[in-house]
Backbone atoms as SQL, in Angstrom:
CREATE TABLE atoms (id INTEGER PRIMARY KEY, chain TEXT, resi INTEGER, resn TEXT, atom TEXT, x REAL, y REAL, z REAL);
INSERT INTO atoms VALUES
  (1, 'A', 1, 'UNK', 'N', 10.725, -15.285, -1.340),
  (2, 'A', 1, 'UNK', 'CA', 11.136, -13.916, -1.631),
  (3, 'A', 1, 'UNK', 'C', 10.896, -13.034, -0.411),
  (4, 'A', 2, 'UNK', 'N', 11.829, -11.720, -0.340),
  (5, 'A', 2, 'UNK', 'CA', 11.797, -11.400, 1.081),
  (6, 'A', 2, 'UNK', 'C', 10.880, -9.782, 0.220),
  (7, 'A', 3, 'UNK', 'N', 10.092, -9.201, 1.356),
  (8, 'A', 3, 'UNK', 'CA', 9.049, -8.796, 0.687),
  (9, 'A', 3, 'UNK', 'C', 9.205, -7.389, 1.291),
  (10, 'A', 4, 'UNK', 'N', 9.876, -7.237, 2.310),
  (11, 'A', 4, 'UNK', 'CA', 10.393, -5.949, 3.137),
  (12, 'A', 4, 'UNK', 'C', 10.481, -4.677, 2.195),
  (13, 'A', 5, 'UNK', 'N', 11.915, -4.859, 1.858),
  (14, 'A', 5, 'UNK', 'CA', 12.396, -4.017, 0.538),
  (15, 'A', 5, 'UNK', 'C', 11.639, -3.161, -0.061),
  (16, 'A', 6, 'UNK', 'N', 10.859, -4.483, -1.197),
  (17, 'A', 6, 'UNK', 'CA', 9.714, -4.071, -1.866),
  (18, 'A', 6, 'UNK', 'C', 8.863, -3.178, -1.342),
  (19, 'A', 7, 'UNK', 'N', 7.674, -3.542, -0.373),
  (20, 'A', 7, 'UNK', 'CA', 6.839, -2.611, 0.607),
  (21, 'A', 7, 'UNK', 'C', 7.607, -0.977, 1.230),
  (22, 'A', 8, 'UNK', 'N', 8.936, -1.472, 1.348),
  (23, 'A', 8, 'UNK', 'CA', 9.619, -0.055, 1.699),
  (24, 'A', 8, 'UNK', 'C', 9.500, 0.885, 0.320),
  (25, 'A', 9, 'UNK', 'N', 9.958, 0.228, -0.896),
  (26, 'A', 9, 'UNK', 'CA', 9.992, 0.884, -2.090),
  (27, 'A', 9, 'UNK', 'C', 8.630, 1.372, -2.463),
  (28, 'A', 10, 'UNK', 'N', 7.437, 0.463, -2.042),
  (29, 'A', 10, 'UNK', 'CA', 6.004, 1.335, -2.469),
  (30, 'A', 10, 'UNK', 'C', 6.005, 1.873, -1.376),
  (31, 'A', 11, 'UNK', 'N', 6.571, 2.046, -0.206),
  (32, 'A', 11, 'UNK', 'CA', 5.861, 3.585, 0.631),
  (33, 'A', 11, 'UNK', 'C', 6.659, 4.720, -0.058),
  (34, 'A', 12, 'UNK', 'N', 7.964, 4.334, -0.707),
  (35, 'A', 12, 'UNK', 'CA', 9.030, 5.822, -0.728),
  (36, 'A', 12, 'UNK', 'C', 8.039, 6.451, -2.134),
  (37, 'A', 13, 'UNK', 'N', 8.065, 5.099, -3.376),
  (38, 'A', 13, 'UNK', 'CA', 7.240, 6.199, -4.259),
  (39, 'A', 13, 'UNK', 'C', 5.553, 6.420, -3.721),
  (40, 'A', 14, 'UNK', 'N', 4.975, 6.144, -3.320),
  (41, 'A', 14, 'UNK', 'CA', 3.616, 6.875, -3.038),
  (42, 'A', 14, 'UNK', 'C', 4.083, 8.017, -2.746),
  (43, 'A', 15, 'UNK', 'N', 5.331, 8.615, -1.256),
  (44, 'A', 15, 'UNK', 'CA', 5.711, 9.337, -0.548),
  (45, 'A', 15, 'UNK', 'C', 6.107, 10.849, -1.566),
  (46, 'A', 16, 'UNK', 'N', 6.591, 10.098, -2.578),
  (47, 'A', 16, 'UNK', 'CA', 6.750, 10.903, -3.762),
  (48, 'A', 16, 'UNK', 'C', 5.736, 11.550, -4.922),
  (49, 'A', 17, 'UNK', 'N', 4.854, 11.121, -4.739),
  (50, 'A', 17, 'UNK', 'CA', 3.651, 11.068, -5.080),
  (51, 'A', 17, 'UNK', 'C', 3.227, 12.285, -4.124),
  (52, 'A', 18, 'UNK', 'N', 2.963, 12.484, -2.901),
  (53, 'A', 18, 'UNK', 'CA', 2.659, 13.578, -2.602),
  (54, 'A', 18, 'UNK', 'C', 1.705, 12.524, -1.320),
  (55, 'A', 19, 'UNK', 'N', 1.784, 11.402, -0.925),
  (56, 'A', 19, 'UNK', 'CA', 0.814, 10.576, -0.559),
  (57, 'A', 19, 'UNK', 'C', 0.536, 10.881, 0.715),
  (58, 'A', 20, 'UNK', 'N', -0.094, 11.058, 1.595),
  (59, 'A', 20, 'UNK', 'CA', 0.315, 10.820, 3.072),
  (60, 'A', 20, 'UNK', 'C', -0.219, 9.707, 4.048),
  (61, 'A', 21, 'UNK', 'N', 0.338, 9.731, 5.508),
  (62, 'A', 21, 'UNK', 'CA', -0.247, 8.945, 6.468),
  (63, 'A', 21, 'UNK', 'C', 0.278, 7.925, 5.779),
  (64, 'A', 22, 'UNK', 'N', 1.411, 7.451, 5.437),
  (65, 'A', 22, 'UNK', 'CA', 2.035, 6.036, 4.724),
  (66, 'A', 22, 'UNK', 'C', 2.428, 5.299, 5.773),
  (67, 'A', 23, 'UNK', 'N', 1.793, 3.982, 5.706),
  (68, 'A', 23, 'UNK', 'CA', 2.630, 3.211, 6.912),
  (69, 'A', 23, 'UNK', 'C', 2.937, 1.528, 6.108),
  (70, 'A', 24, 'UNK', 'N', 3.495, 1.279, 6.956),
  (71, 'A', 24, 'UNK', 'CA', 3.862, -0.043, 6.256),
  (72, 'A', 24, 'UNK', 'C', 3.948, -1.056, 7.491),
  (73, 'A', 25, 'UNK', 'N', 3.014, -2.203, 7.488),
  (74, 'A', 25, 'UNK', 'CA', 2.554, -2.801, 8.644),
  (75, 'A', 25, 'UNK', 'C', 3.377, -4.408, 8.207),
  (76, 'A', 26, 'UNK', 'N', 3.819, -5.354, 8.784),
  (77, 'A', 26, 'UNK', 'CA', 4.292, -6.702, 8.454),
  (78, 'A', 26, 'UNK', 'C', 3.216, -7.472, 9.212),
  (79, 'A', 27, 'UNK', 'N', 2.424, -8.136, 8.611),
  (80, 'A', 27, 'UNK', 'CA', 1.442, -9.077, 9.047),
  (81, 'A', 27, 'UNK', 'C', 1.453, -10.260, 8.960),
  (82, 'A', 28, 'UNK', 'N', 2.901, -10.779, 8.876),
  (83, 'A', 28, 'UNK', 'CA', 3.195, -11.902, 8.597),
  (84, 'A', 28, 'UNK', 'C', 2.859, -13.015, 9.748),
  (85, 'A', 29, 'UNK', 'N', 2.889, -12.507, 10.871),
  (86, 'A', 29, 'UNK', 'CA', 2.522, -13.260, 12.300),
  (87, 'A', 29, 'UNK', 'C', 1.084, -13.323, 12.301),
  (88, 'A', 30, 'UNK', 'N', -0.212, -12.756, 11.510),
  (89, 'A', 30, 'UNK', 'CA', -1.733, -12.376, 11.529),
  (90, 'A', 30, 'UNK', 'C', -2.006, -13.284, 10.702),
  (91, 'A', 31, 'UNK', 'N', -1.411, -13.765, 9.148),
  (92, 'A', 31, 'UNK', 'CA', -2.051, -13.874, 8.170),
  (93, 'A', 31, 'UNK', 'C', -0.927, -14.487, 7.289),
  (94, 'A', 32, 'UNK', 'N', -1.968, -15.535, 6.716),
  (95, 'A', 32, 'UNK', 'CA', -0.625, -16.385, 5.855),
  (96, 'A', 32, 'UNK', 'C', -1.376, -16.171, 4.377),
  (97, 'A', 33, 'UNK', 'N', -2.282, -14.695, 4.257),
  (98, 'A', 33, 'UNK', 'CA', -2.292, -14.625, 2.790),
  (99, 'A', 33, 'UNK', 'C', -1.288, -13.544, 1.535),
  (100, 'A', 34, 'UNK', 'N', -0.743, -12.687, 3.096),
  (101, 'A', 34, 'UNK', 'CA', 0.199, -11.821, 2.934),
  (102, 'A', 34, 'UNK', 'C', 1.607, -11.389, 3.631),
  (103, 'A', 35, 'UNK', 'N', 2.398, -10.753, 3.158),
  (104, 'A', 35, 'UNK', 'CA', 3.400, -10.291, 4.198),
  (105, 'A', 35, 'UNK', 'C', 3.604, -8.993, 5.029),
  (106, 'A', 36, 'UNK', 'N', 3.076, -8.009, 3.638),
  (107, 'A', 36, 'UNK', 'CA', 3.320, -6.889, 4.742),
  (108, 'A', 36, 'UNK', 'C', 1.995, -6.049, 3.526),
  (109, 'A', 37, 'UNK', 'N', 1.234, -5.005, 4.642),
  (110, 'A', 37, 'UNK', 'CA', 0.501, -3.791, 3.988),
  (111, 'A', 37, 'UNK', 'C', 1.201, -2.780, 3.999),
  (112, 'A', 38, 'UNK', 'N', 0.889, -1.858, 2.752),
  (113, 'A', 38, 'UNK', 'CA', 1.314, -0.706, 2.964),
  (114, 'A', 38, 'UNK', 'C', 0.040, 0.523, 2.685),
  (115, 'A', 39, 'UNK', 'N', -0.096, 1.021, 3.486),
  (116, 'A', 39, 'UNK', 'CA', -1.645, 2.021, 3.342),
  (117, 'A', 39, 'UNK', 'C', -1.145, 3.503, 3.102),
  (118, 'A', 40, 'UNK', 'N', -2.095, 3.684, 2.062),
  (119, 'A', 40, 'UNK', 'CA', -1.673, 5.399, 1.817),
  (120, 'A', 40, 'UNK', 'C', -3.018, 5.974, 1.839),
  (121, 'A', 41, 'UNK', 'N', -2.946, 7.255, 1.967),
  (122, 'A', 41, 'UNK', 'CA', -3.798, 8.554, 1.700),
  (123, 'A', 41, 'UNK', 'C', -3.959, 9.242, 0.685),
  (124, 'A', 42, 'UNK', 'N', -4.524, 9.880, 0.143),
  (125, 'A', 42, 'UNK', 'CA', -4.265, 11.124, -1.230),
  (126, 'A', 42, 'UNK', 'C', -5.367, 11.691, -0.690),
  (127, 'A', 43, 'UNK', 'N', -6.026, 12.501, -2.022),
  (128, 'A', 43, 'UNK', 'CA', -6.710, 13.618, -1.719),
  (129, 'A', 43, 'UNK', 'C', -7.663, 13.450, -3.062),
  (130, 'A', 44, 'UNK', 'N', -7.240, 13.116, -4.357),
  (131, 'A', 44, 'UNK', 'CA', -8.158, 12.729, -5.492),
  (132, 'A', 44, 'UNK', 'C', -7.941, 11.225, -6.100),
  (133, 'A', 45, 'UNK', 'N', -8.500, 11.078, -7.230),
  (134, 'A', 45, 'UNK', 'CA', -8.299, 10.348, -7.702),
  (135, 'A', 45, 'UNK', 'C', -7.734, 10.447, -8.820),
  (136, 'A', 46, 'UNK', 'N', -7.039, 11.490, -9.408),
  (137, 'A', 46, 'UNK', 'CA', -5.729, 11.719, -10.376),
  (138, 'A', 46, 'UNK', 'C', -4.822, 11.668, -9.296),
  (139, 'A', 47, 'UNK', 'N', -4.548, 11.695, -8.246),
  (140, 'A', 47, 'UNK', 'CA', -3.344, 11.676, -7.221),
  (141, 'A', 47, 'UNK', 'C', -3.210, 9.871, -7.201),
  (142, 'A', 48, 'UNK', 'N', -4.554, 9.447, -6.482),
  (143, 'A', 48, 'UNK', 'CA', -4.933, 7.524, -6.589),
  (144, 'A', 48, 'UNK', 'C', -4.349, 7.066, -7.734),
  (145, 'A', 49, 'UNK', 'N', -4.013, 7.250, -8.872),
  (146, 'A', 49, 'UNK', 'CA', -3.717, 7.003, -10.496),
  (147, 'A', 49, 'UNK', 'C', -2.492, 7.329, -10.013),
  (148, 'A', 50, 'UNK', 'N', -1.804, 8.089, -9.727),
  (149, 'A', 50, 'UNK', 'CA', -0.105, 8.452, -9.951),
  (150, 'A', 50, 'UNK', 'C', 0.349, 7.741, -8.996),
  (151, 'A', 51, 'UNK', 'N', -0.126, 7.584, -7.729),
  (152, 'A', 51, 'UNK', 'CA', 0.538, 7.036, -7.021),
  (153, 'A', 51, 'UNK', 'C', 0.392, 5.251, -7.314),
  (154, 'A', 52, 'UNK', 'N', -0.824, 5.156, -7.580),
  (155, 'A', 52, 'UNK', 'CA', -0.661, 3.486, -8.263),
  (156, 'A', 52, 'UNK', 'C', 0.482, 3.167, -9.137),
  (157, 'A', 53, 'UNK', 'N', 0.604, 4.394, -10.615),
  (158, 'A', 53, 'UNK', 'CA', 1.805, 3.857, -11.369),
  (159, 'A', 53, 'UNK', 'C', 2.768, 3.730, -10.402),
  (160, 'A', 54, 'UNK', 'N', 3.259, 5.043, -10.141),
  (161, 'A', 54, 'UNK', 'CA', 4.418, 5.326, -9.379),
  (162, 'A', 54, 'UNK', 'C', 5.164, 3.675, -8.894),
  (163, 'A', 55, 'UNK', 'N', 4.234, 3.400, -7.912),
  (164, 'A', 55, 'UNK', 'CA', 4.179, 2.256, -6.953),
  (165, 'A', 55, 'UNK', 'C', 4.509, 1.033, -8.130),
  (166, 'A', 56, 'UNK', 'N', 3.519, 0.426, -9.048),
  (167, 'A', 56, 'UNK', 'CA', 3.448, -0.590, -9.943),
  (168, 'A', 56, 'UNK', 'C', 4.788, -0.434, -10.420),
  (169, 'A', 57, 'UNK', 'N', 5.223, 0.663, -10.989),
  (170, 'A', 57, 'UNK', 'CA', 6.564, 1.371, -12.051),
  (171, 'A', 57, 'UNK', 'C', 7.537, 0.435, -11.184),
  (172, 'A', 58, 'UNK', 'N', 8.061, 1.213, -10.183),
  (173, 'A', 58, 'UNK', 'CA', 9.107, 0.964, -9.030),
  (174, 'A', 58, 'UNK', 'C', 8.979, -0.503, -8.855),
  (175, 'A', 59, 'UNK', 'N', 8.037, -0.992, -8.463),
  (176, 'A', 59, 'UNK', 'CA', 8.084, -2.548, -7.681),
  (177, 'A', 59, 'UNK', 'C', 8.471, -3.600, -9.431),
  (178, 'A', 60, 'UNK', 'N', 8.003, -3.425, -10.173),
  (179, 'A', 60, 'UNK', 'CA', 8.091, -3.741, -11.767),
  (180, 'A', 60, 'UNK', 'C', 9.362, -4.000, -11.737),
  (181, 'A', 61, 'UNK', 'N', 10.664, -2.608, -11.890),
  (182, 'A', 61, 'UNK', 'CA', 11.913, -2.340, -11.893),
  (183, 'A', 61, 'UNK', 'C', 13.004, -3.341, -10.884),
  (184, 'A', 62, 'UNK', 'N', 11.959, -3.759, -9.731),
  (185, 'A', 62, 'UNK', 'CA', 12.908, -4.643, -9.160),
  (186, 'A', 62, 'UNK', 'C', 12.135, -6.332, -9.096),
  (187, 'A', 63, 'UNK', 'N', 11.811, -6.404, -10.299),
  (188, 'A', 63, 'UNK', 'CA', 11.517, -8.084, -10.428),
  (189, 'A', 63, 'UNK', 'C', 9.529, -7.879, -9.611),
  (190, 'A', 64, 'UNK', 'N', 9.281, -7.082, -9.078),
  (191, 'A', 64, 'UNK', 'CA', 8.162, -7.693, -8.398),
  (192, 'A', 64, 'UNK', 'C', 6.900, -6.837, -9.236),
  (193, 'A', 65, 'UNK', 'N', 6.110, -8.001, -9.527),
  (194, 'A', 65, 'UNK', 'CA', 5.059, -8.017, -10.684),
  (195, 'A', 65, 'UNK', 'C', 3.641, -7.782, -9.602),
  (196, 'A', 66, 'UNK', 'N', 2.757, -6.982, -10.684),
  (197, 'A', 66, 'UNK', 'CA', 1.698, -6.724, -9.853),
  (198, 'A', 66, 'UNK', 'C', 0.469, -7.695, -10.646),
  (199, 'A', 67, 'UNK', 'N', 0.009, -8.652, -9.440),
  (200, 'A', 67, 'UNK', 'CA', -0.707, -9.643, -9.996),
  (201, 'A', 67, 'UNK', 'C', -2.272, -9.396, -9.653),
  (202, 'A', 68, 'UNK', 'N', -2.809, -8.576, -8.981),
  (203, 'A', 68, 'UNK', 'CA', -3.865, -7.833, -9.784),
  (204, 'A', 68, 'UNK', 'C', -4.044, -6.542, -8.563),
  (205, 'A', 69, 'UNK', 'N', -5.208, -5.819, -9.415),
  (206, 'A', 69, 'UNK', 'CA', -5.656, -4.676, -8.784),
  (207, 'A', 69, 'UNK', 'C', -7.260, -4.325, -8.847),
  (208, 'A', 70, 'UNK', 'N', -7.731, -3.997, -8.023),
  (209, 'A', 70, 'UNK', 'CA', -8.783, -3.936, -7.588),
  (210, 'A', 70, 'UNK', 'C', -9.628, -2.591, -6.721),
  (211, 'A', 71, 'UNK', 'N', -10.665, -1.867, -7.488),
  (212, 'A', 71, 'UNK', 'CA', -10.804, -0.872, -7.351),
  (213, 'A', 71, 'UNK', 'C', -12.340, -0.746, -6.992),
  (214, 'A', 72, 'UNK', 'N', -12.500, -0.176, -5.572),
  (215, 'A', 72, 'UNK', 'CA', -13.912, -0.472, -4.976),
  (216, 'A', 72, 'UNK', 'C', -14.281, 0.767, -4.404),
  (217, 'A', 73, 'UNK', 'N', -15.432, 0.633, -4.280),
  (218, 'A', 73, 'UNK', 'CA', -16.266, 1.665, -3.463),
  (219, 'A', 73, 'UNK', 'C', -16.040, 3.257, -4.307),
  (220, 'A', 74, 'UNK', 'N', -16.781, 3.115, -5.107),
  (221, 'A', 74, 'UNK', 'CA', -16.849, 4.406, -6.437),
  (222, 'A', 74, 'UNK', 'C', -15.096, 4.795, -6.503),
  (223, 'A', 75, 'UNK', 'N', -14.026, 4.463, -6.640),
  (224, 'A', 75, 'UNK', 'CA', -13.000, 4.561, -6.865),
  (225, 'A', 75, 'UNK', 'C', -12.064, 4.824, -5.253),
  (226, 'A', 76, 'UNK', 'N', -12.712, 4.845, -4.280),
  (227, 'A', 76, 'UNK', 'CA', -12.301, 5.809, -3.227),
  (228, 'A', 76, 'UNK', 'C', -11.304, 4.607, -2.719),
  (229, 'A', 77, 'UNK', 'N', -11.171, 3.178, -2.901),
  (230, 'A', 77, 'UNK', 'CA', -9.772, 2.516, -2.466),
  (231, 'A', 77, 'UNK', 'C', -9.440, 1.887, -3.763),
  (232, 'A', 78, 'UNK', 'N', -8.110, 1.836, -3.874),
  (233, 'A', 78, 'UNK', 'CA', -7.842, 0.619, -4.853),
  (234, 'A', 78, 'UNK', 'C', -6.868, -0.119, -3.887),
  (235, 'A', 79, 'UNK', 'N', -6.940, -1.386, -4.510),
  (236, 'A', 79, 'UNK', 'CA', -5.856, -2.468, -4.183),
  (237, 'A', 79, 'UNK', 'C', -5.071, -2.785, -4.570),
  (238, 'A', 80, 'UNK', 'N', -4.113, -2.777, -4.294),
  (239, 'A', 80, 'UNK', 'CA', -2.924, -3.688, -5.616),
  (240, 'A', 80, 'UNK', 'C', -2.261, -4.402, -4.712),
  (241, 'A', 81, 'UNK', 'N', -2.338, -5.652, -5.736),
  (242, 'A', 81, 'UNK', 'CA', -1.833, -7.163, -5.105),
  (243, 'A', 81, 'UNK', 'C', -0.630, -7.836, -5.858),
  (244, 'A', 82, 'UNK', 'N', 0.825, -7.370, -4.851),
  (245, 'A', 82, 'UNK', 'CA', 1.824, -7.787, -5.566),
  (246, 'A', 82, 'UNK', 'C', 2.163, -8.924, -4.733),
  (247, 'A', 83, 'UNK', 'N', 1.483, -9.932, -4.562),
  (248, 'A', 83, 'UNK', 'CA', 1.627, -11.197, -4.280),
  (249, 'A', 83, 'UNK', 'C', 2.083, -11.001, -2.612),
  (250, 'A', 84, 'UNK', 'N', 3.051, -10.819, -1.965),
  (251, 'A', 84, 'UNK', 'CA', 3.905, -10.550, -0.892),
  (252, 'A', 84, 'UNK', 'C', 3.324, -9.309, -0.181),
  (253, 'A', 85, 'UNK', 'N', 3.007, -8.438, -0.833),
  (254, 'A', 85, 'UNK', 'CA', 2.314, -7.047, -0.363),
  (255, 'A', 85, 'UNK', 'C', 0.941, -6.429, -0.912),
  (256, 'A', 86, 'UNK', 'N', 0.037, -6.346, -0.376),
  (257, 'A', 86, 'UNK', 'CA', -1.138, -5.448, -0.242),
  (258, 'A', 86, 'UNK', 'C', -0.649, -4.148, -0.815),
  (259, 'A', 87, 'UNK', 'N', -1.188, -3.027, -1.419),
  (260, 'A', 87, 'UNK', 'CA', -1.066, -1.421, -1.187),
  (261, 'A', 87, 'UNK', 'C', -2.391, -1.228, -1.060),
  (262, 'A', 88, 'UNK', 'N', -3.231, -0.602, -0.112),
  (263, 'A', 88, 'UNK', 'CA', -4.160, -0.126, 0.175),
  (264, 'A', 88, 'UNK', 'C', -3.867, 1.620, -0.106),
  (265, 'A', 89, 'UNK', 'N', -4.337, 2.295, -1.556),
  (266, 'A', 89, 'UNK', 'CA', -4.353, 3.564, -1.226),
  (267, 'A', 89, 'UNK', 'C', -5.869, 4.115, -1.266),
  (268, 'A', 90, 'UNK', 'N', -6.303, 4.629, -0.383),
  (269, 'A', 90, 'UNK', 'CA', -7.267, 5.433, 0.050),
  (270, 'A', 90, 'UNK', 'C', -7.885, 6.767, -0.259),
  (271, 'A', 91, 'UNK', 'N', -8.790, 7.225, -0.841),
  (272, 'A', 91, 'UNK', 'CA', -9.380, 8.515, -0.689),
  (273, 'A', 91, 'UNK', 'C', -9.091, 8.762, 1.374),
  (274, 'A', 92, 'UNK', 'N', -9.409, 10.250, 1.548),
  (275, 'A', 92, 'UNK', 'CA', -9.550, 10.387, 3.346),
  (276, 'A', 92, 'UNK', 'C', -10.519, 9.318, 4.134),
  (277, 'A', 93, 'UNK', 'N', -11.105, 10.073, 3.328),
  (278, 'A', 93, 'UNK', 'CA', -12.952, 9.602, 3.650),
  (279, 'A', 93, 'UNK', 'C', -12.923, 7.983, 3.955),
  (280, 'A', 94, 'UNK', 'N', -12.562, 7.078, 2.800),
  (281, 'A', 94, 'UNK', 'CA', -12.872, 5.714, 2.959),
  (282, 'A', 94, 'UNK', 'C', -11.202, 5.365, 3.793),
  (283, 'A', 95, 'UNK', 'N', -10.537, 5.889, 4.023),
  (284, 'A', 95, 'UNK', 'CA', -9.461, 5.344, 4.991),
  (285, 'A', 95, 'UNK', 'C', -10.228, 5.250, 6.329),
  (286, 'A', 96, 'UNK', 'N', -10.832, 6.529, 6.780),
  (287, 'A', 96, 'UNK', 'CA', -10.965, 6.716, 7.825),
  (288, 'A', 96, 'UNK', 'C', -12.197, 5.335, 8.250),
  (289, 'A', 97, 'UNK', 'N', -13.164, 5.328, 7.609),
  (290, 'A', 97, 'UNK', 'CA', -14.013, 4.658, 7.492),
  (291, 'A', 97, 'UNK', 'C', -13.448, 3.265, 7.692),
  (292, 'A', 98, 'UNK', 'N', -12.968, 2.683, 6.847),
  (293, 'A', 98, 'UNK', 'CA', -12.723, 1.212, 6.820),
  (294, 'A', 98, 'UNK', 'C', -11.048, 0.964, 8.095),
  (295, 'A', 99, 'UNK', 'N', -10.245, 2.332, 8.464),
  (296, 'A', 99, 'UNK', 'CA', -9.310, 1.963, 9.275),
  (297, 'A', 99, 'UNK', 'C', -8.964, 0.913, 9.886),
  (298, 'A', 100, 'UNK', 'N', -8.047, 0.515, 8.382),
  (299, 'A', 100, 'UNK', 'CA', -7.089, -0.628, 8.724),
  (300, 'A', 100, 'UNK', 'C', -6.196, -0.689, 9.626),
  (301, 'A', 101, 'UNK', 'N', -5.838, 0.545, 10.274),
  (302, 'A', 101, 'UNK', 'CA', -4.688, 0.271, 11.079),
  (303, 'A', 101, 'UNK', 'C', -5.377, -0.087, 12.176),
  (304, 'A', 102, 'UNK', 'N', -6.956, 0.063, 12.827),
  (305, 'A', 102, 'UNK', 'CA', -7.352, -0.743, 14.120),
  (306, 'A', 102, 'UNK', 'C', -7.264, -2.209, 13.834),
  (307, 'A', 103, 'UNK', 'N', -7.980, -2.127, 12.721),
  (308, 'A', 103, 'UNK', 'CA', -8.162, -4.062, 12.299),
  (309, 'A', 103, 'UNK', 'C', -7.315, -4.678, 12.567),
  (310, 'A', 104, 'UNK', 'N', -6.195, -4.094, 11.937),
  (311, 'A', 104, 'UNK', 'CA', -4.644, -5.155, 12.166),
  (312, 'A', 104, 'UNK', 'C', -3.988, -4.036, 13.388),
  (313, 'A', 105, 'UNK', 'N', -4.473, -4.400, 14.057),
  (314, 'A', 105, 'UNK', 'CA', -3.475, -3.353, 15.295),
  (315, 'A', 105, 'UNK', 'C', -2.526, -4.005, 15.638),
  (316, 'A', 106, 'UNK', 'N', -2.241, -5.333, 15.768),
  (317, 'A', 106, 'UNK', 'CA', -1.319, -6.327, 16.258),
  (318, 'A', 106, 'UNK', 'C', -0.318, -6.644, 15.025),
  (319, 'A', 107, 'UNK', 'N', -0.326, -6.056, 14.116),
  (320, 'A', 107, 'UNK', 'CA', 1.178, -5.852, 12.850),
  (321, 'A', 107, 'UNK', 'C', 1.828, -4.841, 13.335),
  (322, 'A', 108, 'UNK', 'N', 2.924, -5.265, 12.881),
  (323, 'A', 108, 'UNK', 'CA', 4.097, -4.418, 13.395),
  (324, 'A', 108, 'UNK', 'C', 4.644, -3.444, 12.245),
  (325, 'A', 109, 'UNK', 'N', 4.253, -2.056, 13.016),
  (326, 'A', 109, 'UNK', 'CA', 4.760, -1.006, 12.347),
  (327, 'A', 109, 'UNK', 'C', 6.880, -0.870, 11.980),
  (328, 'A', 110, 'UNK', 'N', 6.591, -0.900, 10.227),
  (329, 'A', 110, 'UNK', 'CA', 8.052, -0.792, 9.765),
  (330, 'A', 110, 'UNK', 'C', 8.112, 0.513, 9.529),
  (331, 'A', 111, 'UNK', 'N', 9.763, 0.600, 10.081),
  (332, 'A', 111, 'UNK', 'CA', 10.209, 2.176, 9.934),
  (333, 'A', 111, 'UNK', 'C', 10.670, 2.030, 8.315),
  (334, 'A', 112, 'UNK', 'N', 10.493, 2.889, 7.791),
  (335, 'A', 112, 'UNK', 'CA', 10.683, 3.210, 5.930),
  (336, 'A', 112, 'UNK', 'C', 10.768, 4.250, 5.744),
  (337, 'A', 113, 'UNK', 'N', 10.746, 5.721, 6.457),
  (338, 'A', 113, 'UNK', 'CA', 11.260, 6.677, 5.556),
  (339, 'A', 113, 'UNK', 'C', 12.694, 7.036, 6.080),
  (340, 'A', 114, 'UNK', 'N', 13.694, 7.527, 5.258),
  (341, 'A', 114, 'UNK', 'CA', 15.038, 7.748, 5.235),
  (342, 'A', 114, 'UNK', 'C', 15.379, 9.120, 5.966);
């Protein structure tokens, strides 16, 4: 399954969501447990909740199932693991902190907004 698409479709709804700092990285050349991340920002955790459905809703609608999710560090990241794609959305605070985009600096940034 090609996993692009998808990852484009969870940056547009987070984006809708109100999300920011959305990027969408392909790590397919790093890592053979995934294909591509997509990392977001918010500001609460009723924002973290909407933008999760949002995201789950959308990827659901086109065949791609979310096979689990995972919520750490007093709520401030969750994970969601749709097999092909990561969503890392973030409180500020623990983005900045754990900044994934140094870790994987060598994924290649996808263009996704329209």
């Amino acid at each position: 399954m090609l996993y692009k698409k998808p990852a484009i479709l969870a940056a547009e709804a987070a984006s809708g969501k109100k999300g920011e700092g959305i990027i969408v990285l392909d790590v397919r050349k790093l890592t053979p447990f995934t294909d591509y991340f997509v990392i977001v920002t918010v500001n609460s955790q009723p924002q973290a909740q909407a933008v999760r459905e949002a995201i789950t809703d959308i990827l659901a609608d086109h065949g791609v199932e979310l096979r689990n999710r995972q919520q750490q560090l007093s709520k401030r990241w969750v994970l969601l693991d749709f097999a092909g794609i990561l969503v890392h959305v973030f409180i500020k605070e623990a983005r900045e902190f754990y900044n994934l985009e140094r870790l994987w600096s060598k994924a290649v940034k996808v263009k996704w907004e329209s």
